[in-house]
Every structure is written in C-alpha cells, then in structure tokens.
Short mmCIF file of the C-alpha atoms (twelve columns), coordinates in Angstrom:
data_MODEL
# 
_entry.id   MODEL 
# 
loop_
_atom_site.group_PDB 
_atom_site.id 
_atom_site.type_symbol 
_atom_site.label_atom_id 
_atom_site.label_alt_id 
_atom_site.label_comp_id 
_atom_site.label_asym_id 
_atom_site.label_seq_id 
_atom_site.Cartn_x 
_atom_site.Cartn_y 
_atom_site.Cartn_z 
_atom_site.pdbx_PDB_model_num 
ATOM 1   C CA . UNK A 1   -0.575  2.905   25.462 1 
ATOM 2   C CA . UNK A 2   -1.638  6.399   25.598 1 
ATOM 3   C CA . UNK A 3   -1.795  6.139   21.600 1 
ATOM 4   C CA . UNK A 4   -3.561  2.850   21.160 1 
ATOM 5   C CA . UNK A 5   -6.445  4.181   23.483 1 
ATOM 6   C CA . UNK A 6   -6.482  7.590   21.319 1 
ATOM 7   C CA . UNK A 7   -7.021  5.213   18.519 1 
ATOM 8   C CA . UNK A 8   -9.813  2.973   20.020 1 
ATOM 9   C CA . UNK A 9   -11.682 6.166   20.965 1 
ATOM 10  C CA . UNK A 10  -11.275 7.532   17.601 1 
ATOM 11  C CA . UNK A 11  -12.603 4.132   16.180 1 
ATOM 12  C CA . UNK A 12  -15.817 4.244   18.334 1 
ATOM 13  C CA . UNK A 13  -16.507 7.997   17.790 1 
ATOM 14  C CA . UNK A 14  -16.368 7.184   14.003 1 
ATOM 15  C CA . UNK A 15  -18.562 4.036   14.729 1 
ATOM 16  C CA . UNK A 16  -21.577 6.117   15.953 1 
ATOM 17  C CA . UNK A 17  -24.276 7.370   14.548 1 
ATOM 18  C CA . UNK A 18  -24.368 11.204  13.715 1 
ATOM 19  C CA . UNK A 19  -27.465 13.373  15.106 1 
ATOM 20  C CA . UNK A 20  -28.300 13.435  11.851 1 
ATOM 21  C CA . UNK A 21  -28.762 9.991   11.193 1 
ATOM 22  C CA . UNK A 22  -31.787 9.222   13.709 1 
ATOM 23  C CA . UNK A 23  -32.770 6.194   13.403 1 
ATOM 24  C CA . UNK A 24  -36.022 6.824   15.513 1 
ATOM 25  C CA . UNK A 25  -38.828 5.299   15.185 1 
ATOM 26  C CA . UNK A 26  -42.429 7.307   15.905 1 
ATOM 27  C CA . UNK A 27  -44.671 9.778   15.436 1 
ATOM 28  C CA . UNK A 28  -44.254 13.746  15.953 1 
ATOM 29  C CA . UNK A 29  -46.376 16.590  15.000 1 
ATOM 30  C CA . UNK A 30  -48.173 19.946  16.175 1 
ATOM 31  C CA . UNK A 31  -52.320 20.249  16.757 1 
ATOM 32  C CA . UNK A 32  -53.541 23.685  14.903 1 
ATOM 33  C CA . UNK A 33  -57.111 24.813  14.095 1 
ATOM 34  C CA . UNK A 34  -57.869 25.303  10.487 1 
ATOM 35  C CA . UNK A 35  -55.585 28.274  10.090 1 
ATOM 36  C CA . UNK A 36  -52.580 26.792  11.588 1 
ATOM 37  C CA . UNK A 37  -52.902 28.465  14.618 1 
ATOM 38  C CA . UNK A 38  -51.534 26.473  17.515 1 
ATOM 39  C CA . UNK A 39  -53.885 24.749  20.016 1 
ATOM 40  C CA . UNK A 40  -51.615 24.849  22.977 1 
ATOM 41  C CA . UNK A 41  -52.534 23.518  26.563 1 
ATOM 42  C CA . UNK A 42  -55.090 25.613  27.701 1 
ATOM 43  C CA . UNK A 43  -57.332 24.064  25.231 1 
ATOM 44  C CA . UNK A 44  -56.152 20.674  26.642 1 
ATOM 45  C CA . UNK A 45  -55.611 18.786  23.067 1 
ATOM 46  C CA . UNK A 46  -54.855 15.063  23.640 1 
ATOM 47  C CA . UNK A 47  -53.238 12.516  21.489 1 
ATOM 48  C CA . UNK A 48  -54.773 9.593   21.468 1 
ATOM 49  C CA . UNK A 49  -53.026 6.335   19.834 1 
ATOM 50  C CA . UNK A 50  -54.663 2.878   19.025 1 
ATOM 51  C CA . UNK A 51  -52.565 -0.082  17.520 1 
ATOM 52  C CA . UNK A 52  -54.101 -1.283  14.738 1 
ATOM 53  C CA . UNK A 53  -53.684 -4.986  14.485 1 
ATOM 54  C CA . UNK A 54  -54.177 -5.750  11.110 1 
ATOM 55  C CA . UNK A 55  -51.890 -8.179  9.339  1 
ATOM 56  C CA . UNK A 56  -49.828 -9.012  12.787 1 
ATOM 57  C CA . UNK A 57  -51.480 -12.311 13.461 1 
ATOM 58  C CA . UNK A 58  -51.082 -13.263 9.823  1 
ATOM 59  C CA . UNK A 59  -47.488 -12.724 9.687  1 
ATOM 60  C CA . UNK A 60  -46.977 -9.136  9.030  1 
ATOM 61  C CA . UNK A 61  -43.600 -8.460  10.804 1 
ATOM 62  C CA . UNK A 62  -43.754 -4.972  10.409 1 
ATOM 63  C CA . UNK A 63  -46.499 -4.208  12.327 1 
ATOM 64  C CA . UNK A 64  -45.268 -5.076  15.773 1 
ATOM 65  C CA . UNK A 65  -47.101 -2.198  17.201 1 
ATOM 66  C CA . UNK A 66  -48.008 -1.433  20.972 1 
ATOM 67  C CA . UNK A 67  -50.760 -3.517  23.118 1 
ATOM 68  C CA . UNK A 68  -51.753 -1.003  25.340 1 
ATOM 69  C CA . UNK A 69  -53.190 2.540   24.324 1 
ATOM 70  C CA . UNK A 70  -51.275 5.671   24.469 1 
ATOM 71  C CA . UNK A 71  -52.754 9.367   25.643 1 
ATOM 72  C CA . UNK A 72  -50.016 11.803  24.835 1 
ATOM 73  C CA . UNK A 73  -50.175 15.921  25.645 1 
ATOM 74  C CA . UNK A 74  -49.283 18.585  23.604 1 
ATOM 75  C CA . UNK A 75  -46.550 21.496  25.216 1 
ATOM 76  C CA . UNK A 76  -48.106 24.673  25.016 1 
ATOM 77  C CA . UNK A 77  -47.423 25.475  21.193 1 
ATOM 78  C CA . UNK A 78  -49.276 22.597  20.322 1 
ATOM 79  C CA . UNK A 79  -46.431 19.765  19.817 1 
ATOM 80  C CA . UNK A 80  -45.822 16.685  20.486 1 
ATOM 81  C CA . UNK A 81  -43.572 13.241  19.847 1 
ATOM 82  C CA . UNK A 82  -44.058 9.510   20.771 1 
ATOM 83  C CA . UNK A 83  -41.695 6.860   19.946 1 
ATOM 84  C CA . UNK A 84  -43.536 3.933   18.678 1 
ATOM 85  C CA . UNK A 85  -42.390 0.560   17.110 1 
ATOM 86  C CA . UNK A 86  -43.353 0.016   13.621 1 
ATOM 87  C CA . UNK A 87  -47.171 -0.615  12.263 1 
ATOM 88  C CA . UNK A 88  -50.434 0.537   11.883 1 
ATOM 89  C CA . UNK A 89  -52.153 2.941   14.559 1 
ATOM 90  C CA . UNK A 90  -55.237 4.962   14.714 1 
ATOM 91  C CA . UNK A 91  -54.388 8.219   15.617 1 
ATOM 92  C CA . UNK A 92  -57.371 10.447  17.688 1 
ATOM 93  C CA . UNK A 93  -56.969 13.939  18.360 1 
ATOM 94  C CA . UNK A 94  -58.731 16.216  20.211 1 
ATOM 95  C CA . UNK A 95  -59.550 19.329  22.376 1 
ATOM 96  C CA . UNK A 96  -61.801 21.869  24.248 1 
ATOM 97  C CA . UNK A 97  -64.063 23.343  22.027 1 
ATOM 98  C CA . UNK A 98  -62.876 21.453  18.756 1 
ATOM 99  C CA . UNK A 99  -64.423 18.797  16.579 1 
ATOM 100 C CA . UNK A 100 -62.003 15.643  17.150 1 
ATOM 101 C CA . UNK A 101 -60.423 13.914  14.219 1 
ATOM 102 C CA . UNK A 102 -59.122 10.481  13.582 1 
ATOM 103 C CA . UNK A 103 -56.707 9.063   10.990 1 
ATOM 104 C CA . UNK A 104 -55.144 5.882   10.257 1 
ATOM 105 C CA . UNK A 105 -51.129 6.237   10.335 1 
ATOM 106 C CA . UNK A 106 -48.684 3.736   9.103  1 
ATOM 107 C CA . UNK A 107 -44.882 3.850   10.816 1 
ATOM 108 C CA . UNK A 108 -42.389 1.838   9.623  1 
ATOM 109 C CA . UNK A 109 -38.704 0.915   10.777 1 
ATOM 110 C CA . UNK A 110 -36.568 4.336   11.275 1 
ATOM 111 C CA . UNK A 111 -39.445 6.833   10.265 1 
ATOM 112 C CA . UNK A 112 -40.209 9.492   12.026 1 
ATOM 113 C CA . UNK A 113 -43.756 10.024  11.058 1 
ATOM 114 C CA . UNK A 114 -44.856 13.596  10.432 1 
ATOM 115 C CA . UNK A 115 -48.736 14.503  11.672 1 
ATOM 116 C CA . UNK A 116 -49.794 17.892  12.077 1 
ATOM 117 C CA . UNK A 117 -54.045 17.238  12.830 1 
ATOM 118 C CA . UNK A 118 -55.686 20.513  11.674 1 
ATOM 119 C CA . UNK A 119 -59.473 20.994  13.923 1 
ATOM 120 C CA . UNK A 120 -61.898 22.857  13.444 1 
ATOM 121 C CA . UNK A 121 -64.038 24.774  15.780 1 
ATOM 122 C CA . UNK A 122 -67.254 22.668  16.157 1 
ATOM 123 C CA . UNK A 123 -70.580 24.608  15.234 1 
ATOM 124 C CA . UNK A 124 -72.816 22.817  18.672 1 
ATOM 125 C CA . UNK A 125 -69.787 24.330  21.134 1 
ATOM 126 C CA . UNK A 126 -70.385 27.524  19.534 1 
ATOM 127 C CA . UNK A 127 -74.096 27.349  19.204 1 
ATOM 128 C CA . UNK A 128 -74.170 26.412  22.908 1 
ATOM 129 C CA . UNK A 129 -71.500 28.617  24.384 1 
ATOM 130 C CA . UNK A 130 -71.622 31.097  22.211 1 
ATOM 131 C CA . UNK A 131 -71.273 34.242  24.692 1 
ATOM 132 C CA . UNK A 132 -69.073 32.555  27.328 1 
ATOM 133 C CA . UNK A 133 -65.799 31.682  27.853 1 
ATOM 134 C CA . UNK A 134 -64.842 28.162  27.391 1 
# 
C-alpha cells in the first residue's frame, strides 16, 4: 500500500506544471520617467486598464477581455502585475507631476505581457510649480 501511494504521488508531482512553465495570463511591467528611473509611490502612478471590445461581438474568441475597468498601483519601485484574460485593452498610465500615456495592448492565451510605460515630466507642472515641492 505504502508503495502504490509513493507511486500515485510520484505520478501527480510529474503531472504538474513546473514554475517555469506559467501558464499566466496578464500584464506586468514597471512605470519609469524617461531615464528609467523608477516612479515609485510617492508619485502615486496608477494603472489604468480599459477592455477594448473590438472583434468580441463579431466572434473573436480571443478577446474575452474584462467588463469592468481596472485601477492597479505600482509598489514603491514602480512595478506592477494584473492577471487578465485574453484580448485587447487600453492601457493608461499615469502620475504626479508626469504627462500620462496611453497604449493599446494585445494579451493572448498564456502571455505574460511585458509593459514598462516610460513618462515624461510635463513642461505646465514645471512651468507652474516650478520652485515648490510637488
């Protein structure tokens, strides 16, 4: 008995996936200004994520997508990860001080979408503000 259920277990540890074989579905990245300097919390950057429709009431089956929209934080180096179901999304980013930036991203089945949303320091923030602190 003792044997058989060494063998079962053996069977279903094989079965598994490995950690290396994430089959994760989403979008990660990390919000930098121009230079690739993080943009970490106290700048308050926000990731903002619209389904994009297109296609899905025409049959498109991979673009399945999420009704409702999703406002995701950055940790304090500027990173972040959402899991998301395959399709088309409009991706908004922004932050204190910065210009914002939107892009159209397309996730399909299994990808982990990369997105690392470079801003720049807008010119009527610094015009305006230009000898205080933020």
């Amino acid at each position: 008995m003792k044997r058989v259920l060494s063998y079962l277990g053996l069977c279903l540890l094989v079965s598994m996936p490995h950690a290396s074989e994430s089959n994760d579905t989403g979008l990660r990245g990390m919000v930098t200004d121009i230079h690739g300097v993080a943009i970490g919390t106290g700048l308050k950057p926000k990731v903002f994520i619209h389904w994009d429709a297109s296609g899905a009431n025409v049959g498109l089956k991979s673009n399945v997508g999420v009704s409702a929209d999703l406002s995701v934080e950055t940790d304090s180096a500027g990173r972040f990860l959402v899991n998301l179901p395959p399709g088309f999304y409009d991706v908004f980013v922004s932050a204190f001080a910065f210009s914002p930036t939107c892009t159209k991203i397309r996730i399909k089945t299994g990808e982990l979408v990369n997105f690392n949303p470079k801003l720049r320091v807008d010119p009527l923030v610094t015009k305006e503000l230009a000898d205080r602190p933020f």
